[in-house]
LOVO-399183 format. One record per residue: residue in three letters; x, y, z of N, C-alpha, C in turn. Coordinates in steps of 0.02 Angstrom, whole numbers, plus 50000, padded with zeros to 5 digits. Layout:
BEGIN
ALAXYZXYZXYZ;...
//
This chain:
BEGIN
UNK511614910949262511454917149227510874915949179;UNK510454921349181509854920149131509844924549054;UNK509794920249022509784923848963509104922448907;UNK508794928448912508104928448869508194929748792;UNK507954926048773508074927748679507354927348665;UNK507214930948627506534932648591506504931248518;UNK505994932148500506004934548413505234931648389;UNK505004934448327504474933248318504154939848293;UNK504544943748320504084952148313503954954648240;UNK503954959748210503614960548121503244967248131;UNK503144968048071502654972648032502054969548005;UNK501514969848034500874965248022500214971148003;UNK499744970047958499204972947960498764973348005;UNK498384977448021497734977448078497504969348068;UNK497224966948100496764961148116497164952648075;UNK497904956448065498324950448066498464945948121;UNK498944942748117499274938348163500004938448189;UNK500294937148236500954935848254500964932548317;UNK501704928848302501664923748375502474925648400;UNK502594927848456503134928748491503574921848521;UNK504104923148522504434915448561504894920348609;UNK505014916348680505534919948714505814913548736;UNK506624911848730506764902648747507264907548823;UNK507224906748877507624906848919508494901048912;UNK508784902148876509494899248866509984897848945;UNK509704901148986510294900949058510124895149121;UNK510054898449171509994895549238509194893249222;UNK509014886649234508054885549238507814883449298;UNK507324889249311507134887749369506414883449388;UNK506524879049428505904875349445505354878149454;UNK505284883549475504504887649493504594893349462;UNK504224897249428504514903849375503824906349357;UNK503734912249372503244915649308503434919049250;UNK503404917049184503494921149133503024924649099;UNK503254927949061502914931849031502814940548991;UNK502624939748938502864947148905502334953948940;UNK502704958748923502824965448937502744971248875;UNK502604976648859502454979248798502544989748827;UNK502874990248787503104998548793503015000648739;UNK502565006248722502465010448694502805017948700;UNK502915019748636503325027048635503075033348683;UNK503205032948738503165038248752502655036148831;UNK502605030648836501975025448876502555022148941;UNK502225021848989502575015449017502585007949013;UNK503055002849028502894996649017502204995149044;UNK501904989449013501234987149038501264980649042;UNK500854977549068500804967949087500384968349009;UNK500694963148985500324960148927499974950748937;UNK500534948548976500304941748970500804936049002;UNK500464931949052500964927149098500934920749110;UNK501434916649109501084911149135501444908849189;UNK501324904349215501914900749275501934895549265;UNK502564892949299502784885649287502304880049277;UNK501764881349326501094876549333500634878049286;UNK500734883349247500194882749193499554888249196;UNK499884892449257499274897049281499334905449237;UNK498764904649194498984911649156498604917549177;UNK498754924749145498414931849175498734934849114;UNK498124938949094498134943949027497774947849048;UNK498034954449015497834961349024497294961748995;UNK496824965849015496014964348996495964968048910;UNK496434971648900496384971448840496684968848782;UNK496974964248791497184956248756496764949448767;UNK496244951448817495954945048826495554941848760;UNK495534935848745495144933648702495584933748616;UNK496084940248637496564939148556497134937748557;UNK497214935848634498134933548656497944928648674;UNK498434923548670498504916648699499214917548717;UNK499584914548783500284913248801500254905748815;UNK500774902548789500864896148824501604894448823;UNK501634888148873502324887148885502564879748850;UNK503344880948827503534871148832504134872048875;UNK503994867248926504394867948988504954864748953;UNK505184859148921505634855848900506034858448859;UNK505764862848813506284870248759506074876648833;UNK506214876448873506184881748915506074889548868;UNK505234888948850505054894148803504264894848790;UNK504304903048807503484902848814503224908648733;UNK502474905248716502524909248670501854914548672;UNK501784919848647501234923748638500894921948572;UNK500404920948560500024920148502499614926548496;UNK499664931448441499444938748454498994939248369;UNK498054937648399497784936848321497334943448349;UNK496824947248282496824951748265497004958248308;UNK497394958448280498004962248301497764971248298;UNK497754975348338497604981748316498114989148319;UNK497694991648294498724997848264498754999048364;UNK498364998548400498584999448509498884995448528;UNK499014989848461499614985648501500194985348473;UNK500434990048436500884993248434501484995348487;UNK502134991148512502574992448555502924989248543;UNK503554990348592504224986448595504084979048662;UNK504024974148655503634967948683504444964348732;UNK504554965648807504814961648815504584956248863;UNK505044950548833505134943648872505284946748934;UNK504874941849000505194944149060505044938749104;UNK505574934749157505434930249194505534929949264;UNK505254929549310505324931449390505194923949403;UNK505924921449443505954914349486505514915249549;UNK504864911649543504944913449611505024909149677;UNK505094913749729505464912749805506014914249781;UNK506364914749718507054917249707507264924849685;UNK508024927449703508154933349690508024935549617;UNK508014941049601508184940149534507654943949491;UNK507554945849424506834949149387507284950649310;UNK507124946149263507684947549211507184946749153;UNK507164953349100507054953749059507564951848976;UNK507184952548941507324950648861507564958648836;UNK507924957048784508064964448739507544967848705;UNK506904962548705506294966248686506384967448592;UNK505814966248563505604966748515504894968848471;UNK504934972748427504724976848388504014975048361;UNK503484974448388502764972448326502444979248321;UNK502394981148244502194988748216501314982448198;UNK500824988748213500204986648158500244991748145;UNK500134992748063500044997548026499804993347945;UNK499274996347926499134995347841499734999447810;
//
């Protein structure tokens, strides 16, 4: 069973900082892409940022250059590094991990980063 825990999320100013953690606690799978997800009120979910087991990452072109994701395979936990930050990235951010060749697509309870002065 997979279980995603998050945290990291906040109330940050425009052109602040925040860094997300998601530790997968359950089943670990040898080949995996992770990576967060971001919903806005009223928006559908969107790709924010991924990596895979091997280290291969993909960010949404409008995070490029102010997101960083990386992984530690050994704390089975990947993190977002989210610097100047703007009030559009504003959403509910979830952890989400797809084994792949395996069944399965399991997200996090998702958490809260407001930008606002």
């Amino acid at each position: 069973q997979v279980q995603l825990v998050e945290s990291g999320g906040g109330l940050v100013q425009p052109g602040g900082s925040l860094r997300l953690s998601c530790t997968n606690s359950g089943t670990i799978f040898r080949l995996y892409r992770m990576g967060w997800y971001r919903q806005a009120p009223g928006k559908q979910r969107d790709l924010v940022a991924t990596i895979t087991s091997g280290g291969s990452t993909n960010y949404a072109d409008s995070v490029k250059g102010r997101f960083t994701i990386s992984g530690d395979n050994a704390k089975n936990t990947v993190y977002l590094q989210m610097n100047s930050l703007k009030s559009e990235d504003t959403a509910v951010y979830y952890c989400n991990l797809d084994p792949i060749g395996r069944p399965g697509y399991y997200w996090g309870q998702g958490t809260q980063v407001t930008v606002s002065s």
